[in-house]
N, C-alpha and C positions, 0 to 999 in steps of 0.2 A: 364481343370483348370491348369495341371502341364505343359502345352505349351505355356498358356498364361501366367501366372507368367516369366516365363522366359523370353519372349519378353521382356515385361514391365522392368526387370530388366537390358537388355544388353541395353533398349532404355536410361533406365537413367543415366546405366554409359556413355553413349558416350552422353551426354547433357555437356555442358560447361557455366553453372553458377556459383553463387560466392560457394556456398558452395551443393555439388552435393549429390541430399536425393529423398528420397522417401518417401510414409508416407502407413502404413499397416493397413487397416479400418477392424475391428469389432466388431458387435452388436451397427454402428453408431458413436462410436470413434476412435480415430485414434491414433497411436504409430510413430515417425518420426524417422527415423534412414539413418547415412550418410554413403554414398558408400564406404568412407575408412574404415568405421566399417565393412562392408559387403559387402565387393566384389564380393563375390560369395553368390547363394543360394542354398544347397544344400539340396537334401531330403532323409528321414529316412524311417524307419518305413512301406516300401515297397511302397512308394509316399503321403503317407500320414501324416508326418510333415514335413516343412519346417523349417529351421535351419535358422535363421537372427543371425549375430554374435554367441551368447551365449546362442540366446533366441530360443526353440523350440516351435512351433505355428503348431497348428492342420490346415490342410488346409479346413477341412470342417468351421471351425470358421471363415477362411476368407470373407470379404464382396469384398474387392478390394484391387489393391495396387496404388497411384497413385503418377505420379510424379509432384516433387515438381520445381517449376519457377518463384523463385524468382525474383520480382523485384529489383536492384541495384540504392541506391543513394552515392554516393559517395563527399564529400568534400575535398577542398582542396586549401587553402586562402581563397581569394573569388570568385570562384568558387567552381559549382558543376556540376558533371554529372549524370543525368538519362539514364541508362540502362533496358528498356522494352522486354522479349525475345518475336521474335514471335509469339508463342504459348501461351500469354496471349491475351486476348482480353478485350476491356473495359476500359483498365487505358490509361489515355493521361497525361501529365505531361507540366507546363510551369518551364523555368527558367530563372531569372534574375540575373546576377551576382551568388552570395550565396544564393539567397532564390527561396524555389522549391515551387510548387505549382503542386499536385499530384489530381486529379479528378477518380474518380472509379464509371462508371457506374455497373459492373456488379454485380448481385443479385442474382446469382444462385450457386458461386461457391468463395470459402473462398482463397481470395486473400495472397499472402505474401509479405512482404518489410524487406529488409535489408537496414539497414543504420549504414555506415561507413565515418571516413575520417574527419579531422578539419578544422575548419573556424570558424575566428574573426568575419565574417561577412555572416555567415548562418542561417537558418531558413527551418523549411517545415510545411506544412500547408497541412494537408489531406482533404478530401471530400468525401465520399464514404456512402452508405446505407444499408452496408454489412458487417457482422461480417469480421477482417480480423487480421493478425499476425503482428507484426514487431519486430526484433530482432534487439538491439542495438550491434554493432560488432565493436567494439574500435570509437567510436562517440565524437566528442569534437566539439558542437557550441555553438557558443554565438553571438545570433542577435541583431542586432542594428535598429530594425525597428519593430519588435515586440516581441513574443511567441519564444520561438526556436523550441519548438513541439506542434504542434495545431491539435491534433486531433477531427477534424467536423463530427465525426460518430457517433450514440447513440446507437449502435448496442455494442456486446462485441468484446474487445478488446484482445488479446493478446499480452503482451509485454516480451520478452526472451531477458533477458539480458548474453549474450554469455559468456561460460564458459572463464576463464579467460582474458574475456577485463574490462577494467577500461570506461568509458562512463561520459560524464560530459554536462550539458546543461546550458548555462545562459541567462536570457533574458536582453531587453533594459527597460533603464528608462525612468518613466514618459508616458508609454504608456496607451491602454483604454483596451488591453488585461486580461485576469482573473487568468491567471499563468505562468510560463515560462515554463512549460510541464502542455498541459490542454488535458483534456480527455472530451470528452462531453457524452461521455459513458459511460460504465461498463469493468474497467479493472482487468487484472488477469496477475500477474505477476510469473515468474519462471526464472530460472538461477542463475548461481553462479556467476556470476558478478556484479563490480558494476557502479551503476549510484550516482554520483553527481550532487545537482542541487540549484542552487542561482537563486532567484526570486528579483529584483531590482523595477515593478513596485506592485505587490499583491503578491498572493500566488506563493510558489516554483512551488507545486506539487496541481495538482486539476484534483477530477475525479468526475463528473458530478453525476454518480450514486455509485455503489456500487463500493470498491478496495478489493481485494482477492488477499494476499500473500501466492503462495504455498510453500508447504518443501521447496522446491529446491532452492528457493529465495536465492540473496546473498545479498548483501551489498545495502540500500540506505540511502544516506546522503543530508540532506537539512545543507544548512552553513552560508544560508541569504533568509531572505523573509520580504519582507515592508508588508506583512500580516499575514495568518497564513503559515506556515511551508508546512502541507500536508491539505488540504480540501477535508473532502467526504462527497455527499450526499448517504442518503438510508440508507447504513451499511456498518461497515468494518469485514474482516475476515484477522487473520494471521493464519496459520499456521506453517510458518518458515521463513527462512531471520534476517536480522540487520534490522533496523530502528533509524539511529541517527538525531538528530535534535538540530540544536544552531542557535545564530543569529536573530531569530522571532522578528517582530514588534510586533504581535499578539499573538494566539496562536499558541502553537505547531501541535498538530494532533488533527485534531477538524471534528467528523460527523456529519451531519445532521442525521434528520428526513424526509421524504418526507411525504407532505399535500397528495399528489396525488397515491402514489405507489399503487399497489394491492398486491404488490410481500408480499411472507410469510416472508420472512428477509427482517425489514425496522425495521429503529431506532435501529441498535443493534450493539455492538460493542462486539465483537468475538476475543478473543486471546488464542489458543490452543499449542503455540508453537513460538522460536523464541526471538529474544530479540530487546527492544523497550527504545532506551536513549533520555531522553530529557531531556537541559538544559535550562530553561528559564530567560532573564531578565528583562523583559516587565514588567511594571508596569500592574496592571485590566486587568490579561490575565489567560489563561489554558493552563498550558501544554496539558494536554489529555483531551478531552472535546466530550459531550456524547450530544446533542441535543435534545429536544422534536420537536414536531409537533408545527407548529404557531397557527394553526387552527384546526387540526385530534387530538381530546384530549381522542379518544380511545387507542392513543397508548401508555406506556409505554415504554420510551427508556430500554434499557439492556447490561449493560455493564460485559459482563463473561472475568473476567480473571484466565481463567480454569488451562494455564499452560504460559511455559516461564519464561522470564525476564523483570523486567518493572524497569528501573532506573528514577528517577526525580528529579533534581536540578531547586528548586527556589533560585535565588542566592539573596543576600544583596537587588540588585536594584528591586525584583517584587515583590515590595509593594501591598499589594489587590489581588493578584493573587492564584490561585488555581494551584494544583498541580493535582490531578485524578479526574475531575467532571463528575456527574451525573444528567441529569435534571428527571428520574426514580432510577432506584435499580443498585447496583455494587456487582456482586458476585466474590468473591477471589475465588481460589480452585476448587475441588471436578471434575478436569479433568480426564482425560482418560489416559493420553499418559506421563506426569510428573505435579509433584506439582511446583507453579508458586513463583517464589522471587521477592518480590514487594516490595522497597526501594524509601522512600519520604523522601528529606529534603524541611522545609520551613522556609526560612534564611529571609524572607521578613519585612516587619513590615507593617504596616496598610495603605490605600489609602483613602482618602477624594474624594469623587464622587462629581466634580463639580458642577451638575445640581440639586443633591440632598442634598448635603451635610451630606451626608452618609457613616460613616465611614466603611469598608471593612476588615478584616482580611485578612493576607495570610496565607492560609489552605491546610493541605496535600492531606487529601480526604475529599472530599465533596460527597454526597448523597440525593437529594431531599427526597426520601423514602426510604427505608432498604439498609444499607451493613450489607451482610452475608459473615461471613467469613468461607467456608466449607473447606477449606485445604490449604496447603503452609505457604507459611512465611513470612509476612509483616512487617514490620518495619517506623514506621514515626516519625520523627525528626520535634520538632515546634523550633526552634533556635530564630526566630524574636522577635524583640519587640512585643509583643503584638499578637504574630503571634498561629497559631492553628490548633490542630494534622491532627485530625476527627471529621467534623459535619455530622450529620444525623438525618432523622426524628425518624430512628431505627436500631438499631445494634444487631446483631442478631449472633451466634457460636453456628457451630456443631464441627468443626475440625482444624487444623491448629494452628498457632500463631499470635498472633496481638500485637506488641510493639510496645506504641505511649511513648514517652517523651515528656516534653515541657519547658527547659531551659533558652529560652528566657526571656526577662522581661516583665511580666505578662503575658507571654505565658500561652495557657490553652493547656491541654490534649486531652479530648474525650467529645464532647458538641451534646448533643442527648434532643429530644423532646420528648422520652418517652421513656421507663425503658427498660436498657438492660439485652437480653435473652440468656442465655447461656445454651447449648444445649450437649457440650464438646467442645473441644479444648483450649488453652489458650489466656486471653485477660487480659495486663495489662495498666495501662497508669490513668491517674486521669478523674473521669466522674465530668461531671457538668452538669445538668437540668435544 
């Protein structure tokens, strides 16, 4: 075992790709770690741990070490370059001028893509049926022909947005595409960097199935979208990272439901950690927006806002518009890891529904069935004409704070369809029934 390790490791320092790693598998996961962190591997303990940087690793726990061969896409005007090393096999790549078109047959073994490098007039467009990575590495396109990132995989994704680059993607107008970063997937994101992204024809950001921000997450900014902001189906999980949002035709961060899923997380909207701004001016829109099933009416949407930050500005112009909806239950609080600050103003005044003639409030939080408030601090601000705090079919406290105002002209407070339960914590703000 301690001879082979050692190959593996003098083989990956003499590899010359963009960024030279390895990755250490065990019990079926893997830990990735770059050759300038670890130049050497040294062992302890009379050969039985192996020393990675800082990190001491029992060699018996090892599965394997493998290295890591990146694929390179590179921009730069309009062009680009695909770089494939040898030692992959599987990916073929077209390019025309700026836009790349990257094809992955293979199924056996978890590809990686780095992409680097700007163009006014780039694009890539993946294809592949295999989970695979791609690390955004100082990235700046904006296509003129369609999507700037189309990933065609429904496999999971990872997407690592590299420690200190800045990444930005924009797409073209008037196209048939479904966002300027489309995932057809399940994405999971990590890194401290960030990504910026303007959505000209739909959505900014769209991930087919479920989005999972871990800790590590840095910065994403949506700044324009002619739709919603970020789209997910299934369910979203934060953990950690920024999340800002301005600019929305539509809504802001809006999940689906899926009719079809079997997965144990569908319909649920997860936030553990992290902070989540969204400024909306959209007339009959959602900032934050929680979806039911169209037809599976076993499910329950669930929206836990266990920890974190969640800012919301409905400004002057988002008449009719909602600020935190739920088409099920919204639970505040009662997290793990910190108690969560959740901050609605709703500066809107009312919408007239064309088709119905049905006049709309703009409301801070909204709730099909129960908000429970089990911890943390929420605050909502009804400022509009006419505008209002919290509806719900039930409002319910064990723990935390709940201040609704409603200053506006003939602003209401707290507008519940059956009598609230207080359990402890505090809830102020004026009820109507």
């Amino acid at each position: 075992m301690r001879r082979t390790i050692i190959t593996l490791a003098l083989a990956v320092a003499a590899t010359a790709t963009w960024a030279q790693s390895f990755r250490l598998w065990q019990g079926g996961e893997s830990t990735r770690y770059d050759i300038a962190d670890a130049p050497t591997l040294p062992y302890t303990a009379a050969g039985q741990t192996l020393t990675i940087g800082s990190t001491a690793v029992s060699v018996a726990a090892i599965d394997s070490i493998t290295i890591v061969n990146p694929v390179t896409v590179t921009w730069s005007g309009t062009t680009a370059t695909v770089t494939i090393p040898a030692t992959v096999t599987g990916v073929t790549a077209t390019v025309s001028g700026g836009d790349v078109v990257i094809t992955n047959t293979n199924a056996w073994e978890e590809q990686e893509f780095v992409l680097r490098g700007t163009s006014t007039a780039g694009s890539l467009t993946y294809n592949g049926t295999y989970k695979c990575k791609f690390t955004l590495a100082g990235l700046s396109l904006t296509s003129t022909s369609g999507a700037a990132l189309d990933i065609q995989c429904g496999k999971r994704i990872d997407l690592i947005l590299a420690d200190g680059t800045t990444n930005s993607l924009t797409d073209a107008a008037g196209g048939t595409h479904k966002a300027a970063f489309n995932c057809q997937g399940h994405m999971e994101v990590s890194g401290s960097g960030t990504l910026t992204v303007a959505g000209n024809t739909a959505h900014a950001i769209r991930s087919n199935e479920y989005l999972f921000l871990k800790k590590s997450t840095g910065t994403i900014a949506v700044t324009k979208a002619a739709s919603d902001g970020i789209h997910v189906g299934e369910y979203f999980q934060m953990n950690g990272g920024t999340i800002t949002i301005a600019g929305t035709a539509k809504d802001g961060l809006q999940v689906e439901t899926d009719d079809d899923s079997d997965e144990t997380l569908n319909g649920q909207f997860i936030m553990n950690g992290g902070s989540i701004n969204v400024t909306l001016d959209a007339e009959d829109a959602k900032a934050i927006r929680l979806d039911a099933a169209d037809t599976n009416t076993d499910i329950t949407p669930e929206m836990q806002l266990l920890g974190g930050t969640v800012t919301v500005s409905l400004t002057s112009t988002a008449d009719g518009s909602k600020g935190i909806v739920s088409d099920g239950n919204i639970t505040i609080g009662a997290g793990t890891d910190s108690d969560p600050v959740v901050s609605v103003t709703a500066a809107g005044a009312t919408y007239t529904d064309p088709d119905t003639e049905e006049e709309n409030r703009c409301t801070g939080i909204k709730a099909d069935y129960t908000l429970l408030i089990a911890g943390g601090t929420t605050t909502v601000a009804a400022t509009g004409t006419k505008a209002r705090g919290v509806r719900a079919a039930t409002l319910r406290a064990t723990a935390g704070t709940l201040t609704v105002t409603n200053t506006g002209s003939k602003a209401q407070g707290i507008k519940l369809d059956n009598a609230f339960t207080s359990e402890g914590g505090t809830v102020s703000g004026t009820f109507k029934y």
